[in-house]
TORSE-31915 format. One line per 5 residues: number of its first residue (from 1); their letters; for each residue x, y, z of N, C-alpha, C, O, CB. Coordinates in pm, whole numbers. Glycine has a CB too. Example, Ala and Ser with C-alpha at 12.3 -4.5 7.8 and 13.67 -1.06 7.14 Angstrom:
2
1) AS) 1319 -569 780 1230 -450 780 1320 -330 780 1424 -332 846 1131 -447 905 ~ 1285 -225 708 1367 -106 714 1290 3 787 1341 114 804 1408 -60 572
! end
This chain:
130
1) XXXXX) 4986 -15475 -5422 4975 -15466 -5278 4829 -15452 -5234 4800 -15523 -5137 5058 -15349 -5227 ~ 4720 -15367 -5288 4618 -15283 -5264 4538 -15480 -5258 4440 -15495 -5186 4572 -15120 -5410 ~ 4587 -15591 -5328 4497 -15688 -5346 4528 -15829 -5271 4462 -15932 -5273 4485 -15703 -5488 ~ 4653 -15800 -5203 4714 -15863 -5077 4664 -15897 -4933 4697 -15831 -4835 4804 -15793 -5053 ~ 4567 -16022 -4928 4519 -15948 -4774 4621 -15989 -4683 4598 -15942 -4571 4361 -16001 -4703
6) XXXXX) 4741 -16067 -4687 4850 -16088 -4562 4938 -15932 -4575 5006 -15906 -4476 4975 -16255 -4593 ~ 4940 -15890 -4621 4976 -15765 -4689 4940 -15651 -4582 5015 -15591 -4505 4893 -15747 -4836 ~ 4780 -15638 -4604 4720 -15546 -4549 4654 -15596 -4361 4619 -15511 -4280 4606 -15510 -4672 ~ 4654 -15727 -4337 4656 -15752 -4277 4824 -15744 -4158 4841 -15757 -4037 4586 -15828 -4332 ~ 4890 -15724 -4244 5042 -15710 -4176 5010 -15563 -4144 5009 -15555 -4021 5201 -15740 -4289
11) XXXXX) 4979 -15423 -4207 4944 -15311 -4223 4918 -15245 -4106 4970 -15155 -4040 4855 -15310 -4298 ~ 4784 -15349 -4098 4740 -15340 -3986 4715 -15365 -3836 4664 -15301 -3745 4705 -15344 -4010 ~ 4785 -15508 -3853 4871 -15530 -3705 4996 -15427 -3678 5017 -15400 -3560 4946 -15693 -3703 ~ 5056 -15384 -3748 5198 -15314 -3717 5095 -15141 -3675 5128 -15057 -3592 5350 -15314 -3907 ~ 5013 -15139 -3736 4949 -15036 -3677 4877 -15031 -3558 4855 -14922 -3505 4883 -15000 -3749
16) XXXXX) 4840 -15125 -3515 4723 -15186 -3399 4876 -15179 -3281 4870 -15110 -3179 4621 -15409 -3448 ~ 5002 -15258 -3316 5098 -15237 -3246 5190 -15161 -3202 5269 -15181 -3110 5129 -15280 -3262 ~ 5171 -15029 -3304 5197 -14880 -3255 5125 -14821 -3133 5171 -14777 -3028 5162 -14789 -3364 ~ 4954 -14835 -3192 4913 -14754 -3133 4938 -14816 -2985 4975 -14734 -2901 4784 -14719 -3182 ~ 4925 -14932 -2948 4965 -14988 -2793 5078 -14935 -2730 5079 -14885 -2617 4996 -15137 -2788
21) XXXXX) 5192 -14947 -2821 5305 -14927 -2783 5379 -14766 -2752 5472 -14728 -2680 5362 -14999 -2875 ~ 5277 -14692 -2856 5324 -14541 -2858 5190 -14447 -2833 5208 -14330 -2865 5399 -14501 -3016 ~ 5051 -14483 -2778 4948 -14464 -2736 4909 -14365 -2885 4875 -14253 -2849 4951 -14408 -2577 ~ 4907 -14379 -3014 4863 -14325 -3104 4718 -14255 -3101 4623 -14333 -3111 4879 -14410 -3184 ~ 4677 -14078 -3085 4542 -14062 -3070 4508 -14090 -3210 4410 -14163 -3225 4494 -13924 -3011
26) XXXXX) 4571 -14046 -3321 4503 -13975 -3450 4521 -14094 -3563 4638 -14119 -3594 4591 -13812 -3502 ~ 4432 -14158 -3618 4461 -14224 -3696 4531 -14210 -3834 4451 -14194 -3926 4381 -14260 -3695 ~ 4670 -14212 -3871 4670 -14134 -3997 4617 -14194 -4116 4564 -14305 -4123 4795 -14097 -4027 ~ 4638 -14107 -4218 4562 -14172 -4359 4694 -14227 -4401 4804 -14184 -4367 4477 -14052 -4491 ~ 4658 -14375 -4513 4783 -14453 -4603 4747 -14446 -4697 4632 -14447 -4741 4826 -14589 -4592
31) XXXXX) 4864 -14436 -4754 4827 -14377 -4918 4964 -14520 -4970 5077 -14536 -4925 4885 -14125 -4966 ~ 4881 -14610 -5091 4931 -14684 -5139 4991 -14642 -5258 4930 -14690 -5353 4865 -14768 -5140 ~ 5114 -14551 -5303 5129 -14478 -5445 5180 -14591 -5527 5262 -14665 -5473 5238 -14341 -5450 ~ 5153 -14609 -5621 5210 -14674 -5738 5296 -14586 -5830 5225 -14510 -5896 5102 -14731 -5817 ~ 5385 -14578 -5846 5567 -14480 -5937 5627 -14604 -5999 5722 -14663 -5948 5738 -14392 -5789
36) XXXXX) 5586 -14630 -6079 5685 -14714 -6180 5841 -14652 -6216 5949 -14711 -6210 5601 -14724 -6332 ~ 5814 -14517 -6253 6009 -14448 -6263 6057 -14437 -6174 6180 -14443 -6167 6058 -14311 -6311 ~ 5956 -14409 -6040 6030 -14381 -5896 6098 -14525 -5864 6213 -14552 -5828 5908 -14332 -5758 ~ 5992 -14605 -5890 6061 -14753 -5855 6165 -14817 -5952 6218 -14923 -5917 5947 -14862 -5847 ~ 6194 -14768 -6055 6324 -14774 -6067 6431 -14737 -6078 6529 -14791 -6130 6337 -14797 -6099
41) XXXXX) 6412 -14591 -6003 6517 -14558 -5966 6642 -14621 -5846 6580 -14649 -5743 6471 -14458 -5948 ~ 6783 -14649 -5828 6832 -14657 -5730 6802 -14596 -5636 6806 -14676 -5542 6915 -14652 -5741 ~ 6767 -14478 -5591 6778 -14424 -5497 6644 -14312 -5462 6634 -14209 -5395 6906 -14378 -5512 ~ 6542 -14399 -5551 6433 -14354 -5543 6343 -14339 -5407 6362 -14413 -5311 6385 -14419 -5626 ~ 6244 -14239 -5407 6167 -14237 -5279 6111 -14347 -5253 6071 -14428 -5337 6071 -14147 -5271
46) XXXXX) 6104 -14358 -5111 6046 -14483 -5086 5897 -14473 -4977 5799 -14538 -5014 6173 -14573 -5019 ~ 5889 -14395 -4852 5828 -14337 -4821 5843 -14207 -4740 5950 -14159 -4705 5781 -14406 -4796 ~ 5665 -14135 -4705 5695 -13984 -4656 5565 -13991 -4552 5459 -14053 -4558 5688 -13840 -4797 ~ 5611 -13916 -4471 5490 -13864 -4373 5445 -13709 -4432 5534 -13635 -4476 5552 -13851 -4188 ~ 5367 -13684 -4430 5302 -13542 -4429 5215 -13516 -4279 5111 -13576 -4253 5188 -13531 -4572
51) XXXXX) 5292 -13396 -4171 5248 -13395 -4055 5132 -13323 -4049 5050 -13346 -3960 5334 -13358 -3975 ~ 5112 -13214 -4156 4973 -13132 -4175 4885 -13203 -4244 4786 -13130 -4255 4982 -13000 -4248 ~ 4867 -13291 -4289 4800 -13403 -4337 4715 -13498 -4279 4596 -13519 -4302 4873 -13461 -4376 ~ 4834 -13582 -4156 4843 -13665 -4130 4859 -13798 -4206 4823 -13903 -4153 4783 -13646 -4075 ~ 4904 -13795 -4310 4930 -13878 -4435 5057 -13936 -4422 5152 -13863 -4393 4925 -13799 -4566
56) XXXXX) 5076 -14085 -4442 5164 -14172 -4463 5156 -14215 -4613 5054 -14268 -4657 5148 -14276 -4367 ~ 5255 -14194 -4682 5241 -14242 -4890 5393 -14373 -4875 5515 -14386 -4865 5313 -14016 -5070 ~ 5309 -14415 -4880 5405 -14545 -4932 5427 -14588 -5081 5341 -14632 -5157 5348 -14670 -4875 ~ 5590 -14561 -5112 5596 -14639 -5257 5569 -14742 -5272 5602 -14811 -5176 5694 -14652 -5315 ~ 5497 -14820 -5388 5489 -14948 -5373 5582 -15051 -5517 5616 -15169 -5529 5317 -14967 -5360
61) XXXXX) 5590 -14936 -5598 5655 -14988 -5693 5812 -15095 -5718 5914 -15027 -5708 5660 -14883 -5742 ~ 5833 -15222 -5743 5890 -15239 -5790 5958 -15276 -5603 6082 -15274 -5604 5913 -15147 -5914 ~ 5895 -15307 -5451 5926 -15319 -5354 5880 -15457 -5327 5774 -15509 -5362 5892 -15220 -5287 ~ 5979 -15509 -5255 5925 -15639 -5207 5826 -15560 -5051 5867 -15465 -4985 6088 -15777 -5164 ~ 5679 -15646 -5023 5609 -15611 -4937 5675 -15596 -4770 5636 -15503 -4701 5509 -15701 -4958
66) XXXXX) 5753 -15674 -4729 5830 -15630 -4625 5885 -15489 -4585 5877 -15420 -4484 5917 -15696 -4636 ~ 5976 -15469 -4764 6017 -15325 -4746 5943 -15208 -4718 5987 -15116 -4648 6069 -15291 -4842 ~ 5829 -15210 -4772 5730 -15153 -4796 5671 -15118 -4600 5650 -15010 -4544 5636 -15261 -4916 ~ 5661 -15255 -4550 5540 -15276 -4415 5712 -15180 -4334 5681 -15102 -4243 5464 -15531 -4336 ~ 5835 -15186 -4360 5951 -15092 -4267 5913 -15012 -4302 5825 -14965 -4231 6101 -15086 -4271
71) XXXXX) 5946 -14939 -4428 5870 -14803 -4451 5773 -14751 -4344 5804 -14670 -4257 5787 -14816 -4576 ~ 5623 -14819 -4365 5530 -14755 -4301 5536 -14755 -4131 5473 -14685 -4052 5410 -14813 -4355 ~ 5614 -14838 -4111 5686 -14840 -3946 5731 -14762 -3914 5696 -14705 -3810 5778 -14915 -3902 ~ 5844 -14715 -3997 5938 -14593 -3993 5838 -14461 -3963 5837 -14390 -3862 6027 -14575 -4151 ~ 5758 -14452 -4078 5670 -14288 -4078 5566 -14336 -3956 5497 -14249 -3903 5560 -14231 -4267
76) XXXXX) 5560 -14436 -3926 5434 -14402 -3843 5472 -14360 -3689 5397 -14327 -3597 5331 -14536 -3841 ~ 5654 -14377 -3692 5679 -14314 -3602 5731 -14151 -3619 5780 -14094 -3522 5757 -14396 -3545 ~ 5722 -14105 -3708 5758 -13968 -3750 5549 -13943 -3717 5520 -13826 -3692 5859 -13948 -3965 ~ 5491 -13993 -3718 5344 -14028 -3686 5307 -13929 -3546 5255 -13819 -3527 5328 -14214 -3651 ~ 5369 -14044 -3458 5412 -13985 -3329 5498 -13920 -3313 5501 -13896 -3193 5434 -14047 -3251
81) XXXXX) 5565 -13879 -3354 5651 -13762 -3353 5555 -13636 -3323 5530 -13575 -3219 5732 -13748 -3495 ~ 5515 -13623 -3446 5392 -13498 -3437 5320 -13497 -3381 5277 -13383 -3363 5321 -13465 -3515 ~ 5260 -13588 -3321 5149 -13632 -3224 5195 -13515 -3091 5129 -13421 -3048 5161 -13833 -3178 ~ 5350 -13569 -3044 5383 -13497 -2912 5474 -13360 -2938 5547 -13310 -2852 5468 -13605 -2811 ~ 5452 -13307 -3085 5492 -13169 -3151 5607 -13171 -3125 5641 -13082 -3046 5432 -13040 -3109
86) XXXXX) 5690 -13241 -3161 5873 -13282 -3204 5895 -13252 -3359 6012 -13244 -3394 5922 -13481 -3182 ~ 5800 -13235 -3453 5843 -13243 -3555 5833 -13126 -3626 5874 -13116 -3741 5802 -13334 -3604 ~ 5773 -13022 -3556 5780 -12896 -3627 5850 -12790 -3502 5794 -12686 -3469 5611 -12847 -3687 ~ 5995 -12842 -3434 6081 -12772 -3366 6195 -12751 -3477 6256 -12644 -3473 6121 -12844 -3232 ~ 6232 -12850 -3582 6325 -12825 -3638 6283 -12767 -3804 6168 -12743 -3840 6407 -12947 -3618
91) XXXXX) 6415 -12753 -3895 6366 -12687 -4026 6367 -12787 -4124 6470 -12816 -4185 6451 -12566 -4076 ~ 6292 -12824 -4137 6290 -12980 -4276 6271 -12899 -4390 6237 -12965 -4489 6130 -13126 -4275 ~ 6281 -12785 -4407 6279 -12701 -4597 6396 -12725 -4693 6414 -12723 -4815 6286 -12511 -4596 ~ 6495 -12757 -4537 6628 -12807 -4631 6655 -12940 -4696 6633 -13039 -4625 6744 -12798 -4554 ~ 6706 -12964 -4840 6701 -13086 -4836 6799 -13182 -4752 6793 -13304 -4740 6702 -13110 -4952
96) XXXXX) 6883 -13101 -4704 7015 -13231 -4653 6907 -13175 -4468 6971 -13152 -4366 7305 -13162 -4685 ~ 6783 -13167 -4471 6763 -13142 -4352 6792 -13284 -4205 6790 -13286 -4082 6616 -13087 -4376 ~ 6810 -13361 -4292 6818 -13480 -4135 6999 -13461 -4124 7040 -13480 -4010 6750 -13723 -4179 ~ 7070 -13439 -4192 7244 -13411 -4138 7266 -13255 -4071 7324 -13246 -3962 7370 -13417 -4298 ~ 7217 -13134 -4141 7256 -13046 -4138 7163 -12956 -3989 7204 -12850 -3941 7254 -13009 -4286
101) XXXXX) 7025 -13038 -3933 6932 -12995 -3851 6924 -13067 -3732 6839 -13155 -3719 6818 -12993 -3910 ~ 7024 -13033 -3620 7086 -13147 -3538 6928 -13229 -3421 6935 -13340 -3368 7245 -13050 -3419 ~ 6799 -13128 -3410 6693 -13184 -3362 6611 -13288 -3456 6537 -13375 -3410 6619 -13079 -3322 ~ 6639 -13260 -3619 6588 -13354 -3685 6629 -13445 -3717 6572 -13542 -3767 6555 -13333 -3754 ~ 6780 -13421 -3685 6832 -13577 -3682 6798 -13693 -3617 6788 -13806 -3666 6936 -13583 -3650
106) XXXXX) 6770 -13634 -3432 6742 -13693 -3384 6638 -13748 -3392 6633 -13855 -3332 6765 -13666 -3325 ~ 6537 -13711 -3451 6398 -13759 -3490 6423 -13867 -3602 6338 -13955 -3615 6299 -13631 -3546 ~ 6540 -13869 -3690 6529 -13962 -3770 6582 -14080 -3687 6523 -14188 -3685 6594 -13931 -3896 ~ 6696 -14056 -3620 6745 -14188 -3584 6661 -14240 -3456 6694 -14345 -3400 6906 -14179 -3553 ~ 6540 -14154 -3407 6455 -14256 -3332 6354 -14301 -3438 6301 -14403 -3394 6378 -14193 -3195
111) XXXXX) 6292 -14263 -3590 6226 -14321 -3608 6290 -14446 -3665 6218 -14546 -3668 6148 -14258 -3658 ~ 6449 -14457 -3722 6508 -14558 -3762 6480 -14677 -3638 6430 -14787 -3661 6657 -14515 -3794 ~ 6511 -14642 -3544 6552 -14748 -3404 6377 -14809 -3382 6339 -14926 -3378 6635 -14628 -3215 ~ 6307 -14697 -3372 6196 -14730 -3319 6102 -14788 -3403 6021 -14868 -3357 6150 -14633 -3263 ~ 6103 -14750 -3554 6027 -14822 -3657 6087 -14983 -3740 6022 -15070 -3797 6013 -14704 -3766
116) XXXXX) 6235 -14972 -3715 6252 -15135 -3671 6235 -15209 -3587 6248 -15328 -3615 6332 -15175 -3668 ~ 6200 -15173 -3454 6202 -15284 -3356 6058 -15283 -3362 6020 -15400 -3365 6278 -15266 -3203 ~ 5936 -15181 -3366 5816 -15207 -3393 5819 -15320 -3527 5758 -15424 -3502 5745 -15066 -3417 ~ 5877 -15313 -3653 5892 -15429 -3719 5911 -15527 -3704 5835 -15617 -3739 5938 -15434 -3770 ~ 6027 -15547 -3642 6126 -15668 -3598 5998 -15768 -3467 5980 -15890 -3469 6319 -15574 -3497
121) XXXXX) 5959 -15711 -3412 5859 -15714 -3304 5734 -15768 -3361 5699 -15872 -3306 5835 -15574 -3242 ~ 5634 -15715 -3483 5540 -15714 -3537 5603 -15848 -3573 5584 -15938 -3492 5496 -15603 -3622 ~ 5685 -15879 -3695 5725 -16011 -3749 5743 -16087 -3713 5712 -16187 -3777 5790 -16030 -3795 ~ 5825 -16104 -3552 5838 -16196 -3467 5713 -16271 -3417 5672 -16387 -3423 5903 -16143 -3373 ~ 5685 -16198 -3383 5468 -16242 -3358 5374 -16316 -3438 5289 -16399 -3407 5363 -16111 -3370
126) XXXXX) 5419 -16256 -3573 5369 -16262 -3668 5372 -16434 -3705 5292 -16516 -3749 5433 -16161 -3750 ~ 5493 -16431 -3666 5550 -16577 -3725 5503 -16699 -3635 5438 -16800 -3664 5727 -16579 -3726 ~ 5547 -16664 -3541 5463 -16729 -3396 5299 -16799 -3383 5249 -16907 -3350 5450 -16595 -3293 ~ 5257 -16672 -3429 5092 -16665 -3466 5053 -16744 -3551 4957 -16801 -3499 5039 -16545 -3518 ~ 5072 -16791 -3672 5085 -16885 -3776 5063 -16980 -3761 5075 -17061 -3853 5171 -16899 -3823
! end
């Protein structure tokens, strides 16, 4: 991935198209991880935000690059999340915390909704542009 420039160039339009869309102040950091066991696991991690960080870690192992550019869509709206302090109202220490933490749920299923259509959106363009 790290040697991809449609890759990182995708990266970075879907980021350029956040920040328009969700007025992003803080730029976060991307972290490209390479996990060979993670990546083959079924049900292995795929990606994470860290809000005291500001860190986005993307798996890259063993992912086709698409999956990878949803991923970082997804967290970069858990991104903004923290941005407008939504994400440290609920208790994420638990692991079943997105079923069992009914405010963090809701945070997941807007970053689900909102980090696909920022995708779906980015790609559409994308293709266009070409």
């Amino acid at each position: 991935m790290n040697n991809n420039p449609e890759f990182k160039q995708a990266l970075t339009g879907i980021y350029r198209d956040g920040c328009k869309k969700f007025n992003i102040r803080n730029t976060p950091k991307v972290v490209l991880r390479k996990d060979v066991e993670n990546g083959g696991l079924t049900l292995g991690r795929t990606a994470y935000y860290d809000p005291n960080e500001l860190t986005i870690v993307l798996y890259t192992s063993n992912r086709h690059p698409k999956d990878i550019l949803r991923s970082f869509a997804h967290e970069l709206i858990h991104h903004v999340q923290n941005e407008r302090g939504d994400l440290h109202l609920g208790d994420s220490s638990d692991p079943q915390y997105a079923q069992n933490d009914e405010h963090l749920r809701k945070m997941e299923k807007e970053a689900y909704l909102q980090g696909n259509l920022l995708m779906r959106d980015f790609e559409d363009n994308f293709k266009y542009q070409q």
